[in-house]
N, CA, C and O atoms as a Tinker XYZ file with bonds, in Angstrom:
   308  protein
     1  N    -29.759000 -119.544000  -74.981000    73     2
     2  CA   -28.794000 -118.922000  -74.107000    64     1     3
     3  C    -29.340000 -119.020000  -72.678000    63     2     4     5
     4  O    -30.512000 -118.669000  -72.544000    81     3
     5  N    -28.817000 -119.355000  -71.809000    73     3     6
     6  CA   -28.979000 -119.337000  -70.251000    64     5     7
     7  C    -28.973000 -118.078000  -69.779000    63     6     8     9
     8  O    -28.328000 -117.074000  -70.082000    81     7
     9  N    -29.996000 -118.362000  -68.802000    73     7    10
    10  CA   -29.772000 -117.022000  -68.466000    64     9    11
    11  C    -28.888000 -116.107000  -67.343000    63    10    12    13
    12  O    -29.027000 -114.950000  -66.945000    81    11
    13  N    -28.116000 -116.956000  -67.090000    73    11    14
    14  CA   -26.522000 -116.481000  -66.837000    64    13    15
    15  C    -25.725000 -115.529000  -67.830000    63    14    16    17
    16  O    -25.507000 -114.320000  -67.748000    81    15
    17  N    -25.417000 -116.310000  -68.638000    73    15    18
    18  CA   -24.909000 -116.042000  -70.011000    64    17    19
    19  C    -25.658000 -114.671000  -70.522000    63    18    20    21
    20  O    -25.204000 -113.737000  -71.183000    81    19
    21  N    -26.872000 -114.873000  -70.019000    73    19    22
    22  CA   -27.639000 -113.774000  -71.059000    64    21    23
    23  C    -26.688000 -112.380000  -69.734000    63    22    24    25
    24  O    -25.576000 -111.886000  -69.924000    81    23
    25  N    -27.299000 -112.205000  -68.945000    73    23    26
    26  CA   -26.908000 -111.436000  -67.851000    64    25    27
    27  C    -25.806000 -110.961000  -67.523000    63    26    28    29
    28  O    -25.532000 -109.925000  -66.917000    81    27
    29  N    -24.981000 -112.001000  -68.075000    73    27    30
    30  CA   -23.174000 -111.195000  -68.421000    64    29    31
    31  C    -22.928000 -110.834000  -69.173000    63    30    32    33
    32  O    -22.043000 -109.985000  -69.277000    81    31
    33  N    -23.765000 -111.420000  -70.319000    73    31    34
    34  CA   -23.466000 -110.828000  -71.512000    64    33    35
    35  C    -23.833000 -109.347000  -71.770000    63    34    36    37
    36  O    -23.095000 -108.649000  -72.465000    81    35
    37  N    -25.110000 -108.802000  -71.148000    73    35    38
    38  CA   -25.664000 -107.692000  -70.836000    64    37    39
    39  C    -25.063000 -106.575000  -70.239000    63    38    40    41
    40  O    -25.044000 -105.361000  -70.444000    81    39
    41  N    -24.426000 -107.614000  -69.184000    73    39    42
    42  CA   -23.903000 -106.694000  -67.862000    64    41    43
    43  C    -22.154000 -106.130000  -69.168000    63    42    44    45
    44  O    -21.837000 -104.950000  -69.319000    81    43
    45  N    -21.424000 -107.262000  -69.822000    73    43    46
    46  CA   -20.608000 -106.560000  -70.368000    64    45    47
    47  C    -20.383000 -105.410000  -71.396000    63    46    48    49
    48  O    -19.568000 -104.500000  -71.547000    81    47
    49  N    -21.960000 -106.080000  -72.302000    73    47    50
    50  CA   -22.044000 -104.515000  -73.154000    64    49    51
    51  C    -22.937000 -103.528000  -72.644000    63    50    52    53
    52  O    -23.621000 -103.127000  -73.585000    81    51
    53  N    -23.199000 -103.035000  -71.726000    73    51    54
    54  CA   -24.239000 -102.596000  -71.302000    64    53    55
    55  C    -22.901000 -101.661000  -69.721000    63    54    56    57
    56  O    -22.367000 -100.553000  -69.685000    81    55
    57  N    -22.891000 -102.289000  -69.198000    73    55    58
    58  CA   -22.195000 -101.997000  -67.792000    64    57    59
    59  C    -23.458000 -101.944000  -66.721000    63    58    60    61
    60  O    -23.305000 -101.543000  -65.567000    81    59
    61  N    -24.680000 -102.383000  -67.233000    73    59    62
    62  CA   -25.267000 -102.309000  -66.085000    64    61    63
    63  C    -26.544000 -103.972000  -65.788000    63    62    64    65
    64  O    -27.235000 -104.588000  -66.600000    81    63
    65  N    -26.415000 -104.092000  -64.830000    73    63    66
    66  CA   -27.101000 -105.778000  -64.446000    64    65    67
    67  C    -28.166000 -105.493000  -65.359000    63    66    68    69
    68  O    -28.325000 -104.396000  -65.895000    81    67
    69  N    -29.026000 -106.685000  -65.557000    73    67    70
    70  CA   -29.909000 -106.967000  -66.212000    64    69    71
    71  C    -31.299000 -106.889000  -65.558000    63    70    72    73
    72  O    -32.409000 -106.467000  -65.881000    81    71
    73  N    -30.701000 -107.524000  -64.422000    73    71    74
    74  CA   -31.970000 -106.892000  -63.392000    64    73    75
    75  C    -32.416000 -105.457000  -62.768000    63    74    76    77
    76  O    -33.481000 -105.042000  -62.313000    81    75
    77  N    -31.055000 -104.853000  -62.961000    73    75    78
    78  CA   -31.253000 -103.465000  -62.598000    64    77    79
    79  C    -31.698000 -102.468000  -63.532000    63    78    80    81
    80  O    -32.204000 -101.407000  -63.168000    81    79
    81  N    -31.512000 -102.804000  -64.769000    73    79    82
    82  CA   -31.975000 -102.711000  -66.155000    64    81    83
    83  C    -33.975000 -102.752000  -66.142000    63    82    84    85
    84  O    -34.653000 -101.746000  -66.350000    81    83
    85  N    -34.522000 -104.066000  -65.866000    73    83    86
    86  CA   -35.406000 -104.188000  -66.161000    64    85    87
    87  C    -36.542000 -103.480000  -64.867000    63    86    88    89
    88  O    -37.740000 -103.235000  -65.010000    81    87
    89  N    -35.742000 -103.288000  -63.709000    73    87    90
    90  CA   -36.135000 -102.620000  -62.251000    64    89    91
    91  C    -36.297000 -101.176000  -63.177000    63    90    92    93
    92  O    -37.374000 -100.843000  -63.671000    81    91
    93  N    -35.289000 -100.546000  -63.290000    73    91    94
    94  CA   -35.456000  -99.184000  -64.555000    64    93    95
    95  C    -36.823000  -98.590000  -65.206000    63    94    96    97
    96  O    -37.637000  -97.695000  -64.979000    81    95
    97  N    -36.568000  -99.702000  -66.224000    73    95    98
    98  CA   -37.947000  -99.989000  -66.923000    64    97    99
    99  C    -39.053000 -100.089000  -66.408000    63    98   100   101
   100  O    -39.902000  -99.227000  -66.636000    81    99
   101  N    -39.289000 -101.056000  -65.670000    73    99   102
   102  CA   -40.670000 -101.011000  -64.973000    64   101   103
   103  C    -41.086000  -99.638000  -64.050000    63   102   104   105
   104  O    -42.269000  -99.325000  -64.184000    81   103
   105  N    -40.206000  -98.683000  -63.038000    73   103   106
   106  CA   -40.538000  -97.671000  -62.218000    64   105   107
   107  C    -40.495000  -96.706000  -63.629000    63   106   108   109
   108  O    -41.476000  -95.962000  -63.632000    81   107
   109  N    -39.611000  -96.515000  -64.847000    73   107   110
   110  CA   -40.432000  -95.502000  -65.987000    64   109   111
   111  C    -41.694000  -95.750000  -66.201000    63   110   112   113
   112  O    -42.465000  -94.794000  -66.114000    81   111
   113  N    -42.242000  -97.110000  -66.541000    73   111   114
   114  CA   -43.665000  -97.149000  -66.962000    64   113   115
   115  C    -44.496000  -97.156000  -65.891000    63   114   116   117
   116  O    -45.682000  -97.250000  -66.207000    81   115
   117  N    -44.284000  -97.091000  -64.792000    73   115   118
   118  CA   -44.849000  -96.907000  -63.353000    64   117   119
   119  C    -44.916000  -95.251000  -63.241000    63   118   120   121
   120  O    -45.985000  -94.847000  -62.784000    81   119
   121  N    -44.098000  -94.393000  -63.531000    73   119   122
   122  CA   -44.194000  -92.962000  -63.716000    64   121   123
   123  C    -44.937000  -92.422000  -64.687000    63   122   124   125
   124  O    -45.545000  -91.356000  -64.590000    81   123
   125  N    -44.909000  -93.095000  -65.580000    73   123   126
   126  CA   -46.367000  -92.720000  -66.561000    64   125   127
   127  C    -47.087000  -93.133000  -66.439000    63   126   128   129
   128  O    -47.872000  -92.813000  -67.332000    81   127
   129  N    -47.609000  -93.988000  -65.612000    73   127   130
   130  CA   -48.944000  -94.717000  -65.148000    64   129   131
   131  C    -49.338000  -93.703000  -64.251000    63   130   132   133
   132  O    -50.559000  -93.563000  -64.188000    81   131
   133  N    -48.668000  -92.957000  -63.541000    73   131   134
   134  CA   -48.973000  -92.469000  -62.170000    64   133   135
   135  C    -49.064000  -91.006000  -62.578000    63   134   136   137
   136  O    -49.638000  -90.181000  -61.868000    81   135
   137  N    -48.470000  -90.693000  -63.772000    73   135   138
   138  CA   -48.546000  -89.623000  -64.594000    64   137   139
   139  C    -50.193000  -88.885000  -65.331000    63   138   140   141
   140  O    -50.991000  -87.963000  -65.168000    81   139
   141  N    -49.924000  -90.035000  -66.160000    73   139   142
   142  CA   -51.289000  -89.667000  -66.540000    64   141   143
   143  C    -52.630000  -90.875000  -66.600000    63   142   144   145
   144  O    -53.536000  -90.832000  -67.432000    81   143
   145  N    -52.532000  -91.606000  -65.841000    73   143   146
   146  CA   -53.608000  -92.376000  -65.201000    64   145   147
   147  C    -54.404000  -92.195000  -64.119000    63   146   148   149
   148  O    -53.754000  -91.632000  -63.238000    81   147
   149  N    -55.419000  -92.400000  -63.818000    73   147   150
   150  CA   -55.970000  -92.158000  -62.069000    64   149   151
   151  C    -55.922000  -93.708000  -62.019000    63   150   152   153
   152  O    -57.064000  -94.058000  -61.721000    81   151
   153  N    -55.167000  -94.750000  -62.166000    73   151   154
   154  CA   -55.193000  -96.400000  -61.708000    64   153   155
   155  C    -54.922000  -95.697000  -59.988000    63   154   156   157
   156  O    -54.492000  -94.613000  -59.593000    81   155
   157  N    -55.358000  -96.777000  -59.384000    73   155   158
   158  CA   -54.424000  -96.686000  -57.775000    64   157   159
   159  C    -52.951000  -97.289000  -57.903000    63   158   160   161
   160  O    -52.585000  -97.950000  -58.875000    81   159
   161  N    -52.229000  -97.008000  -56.908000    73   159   162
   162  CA   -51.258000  -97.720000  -57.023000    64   161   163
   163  C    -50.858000  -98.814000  -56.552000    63   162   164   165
   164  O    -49.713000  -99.247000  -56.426000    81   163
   165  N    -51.963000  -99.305000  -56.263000    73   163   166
   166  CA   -51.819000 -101.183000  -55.793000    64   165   167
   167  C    -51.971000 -101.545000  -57.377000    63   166   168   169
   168  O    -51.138000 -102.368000  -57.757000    81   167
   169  N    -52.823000 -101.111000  -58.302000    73   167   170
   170  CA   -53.325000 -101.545000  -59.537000    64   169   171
   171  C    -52.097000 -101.416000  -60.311000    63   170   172   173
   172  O    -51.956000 -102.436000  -60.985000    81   171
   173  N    -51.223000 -100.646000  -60.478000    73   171   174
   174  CA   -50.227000 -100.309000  -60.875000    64   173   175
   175  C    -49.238000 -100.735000  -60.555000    63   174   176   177
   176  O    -48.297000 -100.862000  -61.339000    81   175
   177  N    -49.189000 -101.126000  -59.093000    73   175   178
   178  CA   -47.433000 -102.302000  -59.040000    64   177   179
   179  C    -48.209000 -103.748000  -59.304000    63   178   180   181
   180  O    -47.577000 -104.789000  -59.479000    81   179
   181  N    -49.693000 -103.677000  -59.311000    73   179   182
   182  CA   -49.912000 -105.243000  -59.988000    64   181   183
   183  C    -49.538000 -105.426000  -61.051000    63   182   184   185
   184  O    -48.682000 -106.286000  -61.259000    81   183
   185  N    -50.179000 -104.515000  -62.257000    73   183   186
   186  CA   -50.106000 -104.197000  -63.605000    64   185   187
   187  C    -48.347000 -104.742000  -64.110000    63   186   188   189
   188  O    -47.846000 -105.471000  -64.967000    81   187
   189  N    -47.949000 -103.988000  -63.131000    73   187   190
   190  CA   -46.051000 -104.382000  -63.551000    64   189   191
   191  C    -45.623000 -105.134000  -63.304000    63   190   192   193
   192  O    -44.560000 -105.392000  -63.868000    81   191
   193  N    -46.106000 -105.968000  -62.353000    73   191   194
   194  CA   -45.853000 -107.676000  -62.257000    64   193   195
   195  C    -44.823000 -107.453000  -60.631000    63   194   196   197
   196  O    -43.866000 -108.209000  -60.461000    81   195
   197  N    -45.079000 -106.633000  -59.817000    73   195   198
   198  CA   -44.402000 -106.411000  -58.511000    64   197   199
   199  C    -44.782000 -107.416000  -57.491000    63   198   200   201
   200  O    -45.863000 -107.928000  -57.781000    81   199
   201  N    -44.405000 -107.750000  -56.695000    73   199   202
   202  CA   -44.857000 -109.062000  -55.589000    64   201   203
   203  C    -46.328000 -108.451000  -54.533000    63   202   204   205
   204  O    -47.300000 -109.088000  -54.128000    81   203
   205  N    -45.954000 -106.966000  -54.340000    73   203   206
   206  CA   -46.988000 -106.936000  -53.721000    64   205   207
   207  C    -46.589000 -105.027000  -53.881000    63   206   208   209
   208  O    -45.703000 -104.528000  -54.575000    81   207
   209  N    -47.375000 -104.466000  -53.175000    73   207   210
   210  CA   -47.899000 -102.745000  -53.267000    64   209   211
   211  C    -46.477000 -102.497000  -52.584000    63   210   212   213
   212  O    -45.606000 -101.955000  -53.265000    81   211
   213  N    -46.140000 -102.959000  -50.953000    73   211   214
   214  CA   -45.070000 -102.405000  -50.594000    64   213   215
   215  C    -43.388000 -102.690000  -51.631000    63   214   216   217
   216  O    -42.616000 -101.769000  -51.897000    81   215
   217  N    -43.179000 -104.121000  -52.040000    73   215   218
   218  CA   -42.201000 -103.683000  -53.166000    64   217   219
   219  C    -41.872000 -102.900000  -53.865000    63   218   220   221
   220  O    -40.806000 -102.285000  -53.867000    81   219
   221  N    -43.040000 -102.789000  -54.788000    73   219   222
   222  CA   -43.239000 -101.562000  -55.550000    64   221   223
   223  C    -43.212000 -100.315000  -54.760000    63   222   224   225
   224  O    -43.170000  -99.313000  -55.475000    81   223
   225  N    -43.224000 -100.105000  -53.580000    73   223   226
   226  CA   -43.111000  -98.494000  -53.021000    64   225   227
   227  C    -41.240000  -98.699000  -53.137000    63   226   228   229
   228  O    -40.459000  -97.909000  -53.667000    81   227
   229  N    -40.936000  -99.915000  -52.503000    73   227   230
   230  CA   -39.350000 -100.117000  -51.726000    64   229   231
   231  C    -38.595000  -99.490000  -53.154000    63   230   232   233
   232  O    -37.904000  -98.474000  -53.239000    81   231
   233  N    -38.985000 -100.483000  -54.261000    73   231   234
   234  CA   -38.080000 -100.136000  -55.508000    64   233   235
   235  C    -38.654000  -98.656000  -56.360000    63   234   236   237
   236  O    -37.751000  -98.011000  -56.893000    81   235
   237  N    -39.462000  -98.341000  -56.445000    73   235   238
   238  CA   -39.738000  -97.177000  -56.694000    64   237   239
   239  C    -38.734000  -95.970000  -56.099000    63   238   240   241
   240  O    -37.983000  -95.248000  -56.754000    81   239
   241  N    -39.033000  -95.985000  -54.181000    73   239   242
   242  CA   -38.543000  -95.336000  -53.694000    64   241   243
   243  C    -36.888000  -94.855000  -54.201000    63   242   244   245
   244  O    -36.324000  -93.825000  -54.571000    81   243
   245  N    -36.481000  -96.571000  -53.910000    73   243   246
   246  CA   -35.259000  -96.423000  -53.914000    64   245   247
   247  C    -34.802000  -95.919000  -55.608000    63   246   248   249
   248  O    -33.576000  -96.003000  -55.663000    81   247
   249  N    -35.274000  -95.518000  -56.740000    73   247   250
   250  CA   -35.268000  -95.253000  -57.777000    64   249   251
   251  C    -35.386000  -93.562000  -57.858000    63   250   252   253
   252  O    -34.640000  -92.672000  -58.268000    81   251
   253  N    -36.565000  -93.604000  -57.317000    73   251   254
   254  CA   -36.962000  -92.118000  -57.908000    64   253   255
   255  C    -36.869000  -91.002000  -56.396000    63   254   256   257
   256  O    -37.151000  -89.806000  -56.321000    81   255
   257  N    -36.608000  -91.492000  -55.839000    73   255   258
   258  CA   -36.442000  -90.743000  -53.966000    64   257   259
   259  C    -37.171000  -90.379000  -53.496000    63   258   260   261
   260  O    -37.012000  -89.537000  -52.612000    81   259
   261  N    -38.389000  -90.862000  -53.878000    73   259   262
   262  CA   -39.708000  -90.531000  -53.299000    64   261   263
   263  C    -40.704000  -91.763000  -53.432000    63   262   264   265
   264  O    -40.408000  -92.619000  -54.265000    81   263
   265  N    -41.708000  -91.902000  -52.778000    73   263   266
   266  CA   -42.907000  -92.884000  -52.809000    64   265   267
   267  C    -43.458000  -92.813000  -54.186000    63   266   268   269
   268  O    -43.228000  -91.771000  -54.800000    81   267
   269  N    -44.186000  -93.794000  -54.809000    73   267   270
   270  CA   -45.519000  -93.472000  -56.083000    64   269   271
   271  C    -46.575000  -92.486000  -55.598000    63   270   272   273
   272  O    -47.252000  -91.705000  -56.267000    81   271
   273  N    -46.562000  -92.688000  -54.356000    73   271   274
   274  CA   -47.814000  -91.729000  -54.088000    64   273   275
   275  C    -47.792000  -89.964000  -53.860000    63   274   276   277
   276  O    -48.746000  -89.188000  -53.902000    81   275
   277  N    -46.223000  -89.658000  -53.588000    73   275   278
   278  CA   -45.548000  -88.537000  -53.612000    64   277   279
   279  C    -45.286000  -87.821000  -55.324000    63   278   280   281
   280  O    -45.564000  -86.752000  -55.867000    81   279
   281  N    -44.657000  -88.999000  -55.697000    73   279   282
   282  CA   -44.442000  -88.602000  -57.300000    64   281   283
   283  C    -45.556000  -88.302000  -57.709000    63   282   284   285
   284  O    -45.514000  -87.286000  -58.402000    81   283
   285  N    -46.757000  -88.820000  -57.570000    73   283   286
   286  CA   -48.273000  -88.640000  -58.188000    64   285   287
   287  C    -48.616000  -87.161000  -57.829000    63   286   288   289
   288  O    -49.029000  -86.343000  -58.651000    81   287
   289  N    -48.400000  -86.914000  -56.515000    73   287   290
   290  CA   -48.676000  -86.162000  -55.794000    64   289   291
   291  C    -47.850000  -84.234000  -56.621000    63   290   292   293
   292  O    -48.377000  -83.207000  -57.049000    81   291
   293  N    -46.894000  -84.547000  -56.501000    73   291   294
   294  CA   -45.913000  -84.027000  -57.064000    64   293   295
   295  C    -46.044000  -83.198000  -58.717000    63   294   296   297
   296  O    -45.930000  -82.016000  -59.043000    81   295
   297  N    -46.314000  -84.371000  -59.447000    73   295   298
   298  CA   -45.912000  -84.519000  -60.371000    64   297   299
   299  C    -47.265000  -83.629000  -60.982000    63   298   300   301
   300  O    -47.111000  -82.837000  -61.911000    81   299
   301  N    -48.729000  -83.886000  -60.280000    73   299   302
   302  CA   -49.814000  -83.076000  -60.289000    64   301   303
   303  C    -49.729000  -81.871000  -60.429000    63   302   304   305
   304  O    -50.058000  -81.256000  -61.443000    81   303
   305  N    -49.199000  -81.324000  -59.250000    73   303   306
   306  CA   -48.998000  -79.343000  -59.046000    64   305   307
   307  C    -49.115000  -78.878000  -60.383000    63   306   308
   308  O    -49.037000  -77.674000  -60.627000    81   307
């Protein structure tokens, strides 16, 4: 299957992109990394396969409404 095909096909039973899907996924296992790990979080948007530390803040952010380093922060108290 192409991965066109795969991605509509997704997007129709699903209602949601495939990429936005797997963006999902990765900032959950990024929240339990940051949860109960002391990794840094350069080690951690490496770990997830992110392009570089600031991506991983951009899509994080824009996910969870806060930085990794806030959520860590946070999530501590």
């Amino acid at each position: 299957m192409s991965r066109s095909r795969l991605s509509t096909r997704f997007k129709d039973e699903t209602g949601k992109n495939l990429s936005d899907f797997i963006a999902e996924k990765r900032i959950e296992e990024a929240k339990r990394l940051l949860e109960f790990t002391d990794k840094p979080i350069v080690a951690i948007s490496a770990y997830l396969g992110f392009s570089s530390q600031s991506h991983f803040s951009k899509v994080f952010r824009k996910l969870s409404k806060m930085t990794p380093a806030s959520y860590r922060e946070n999530i501590l108290k």
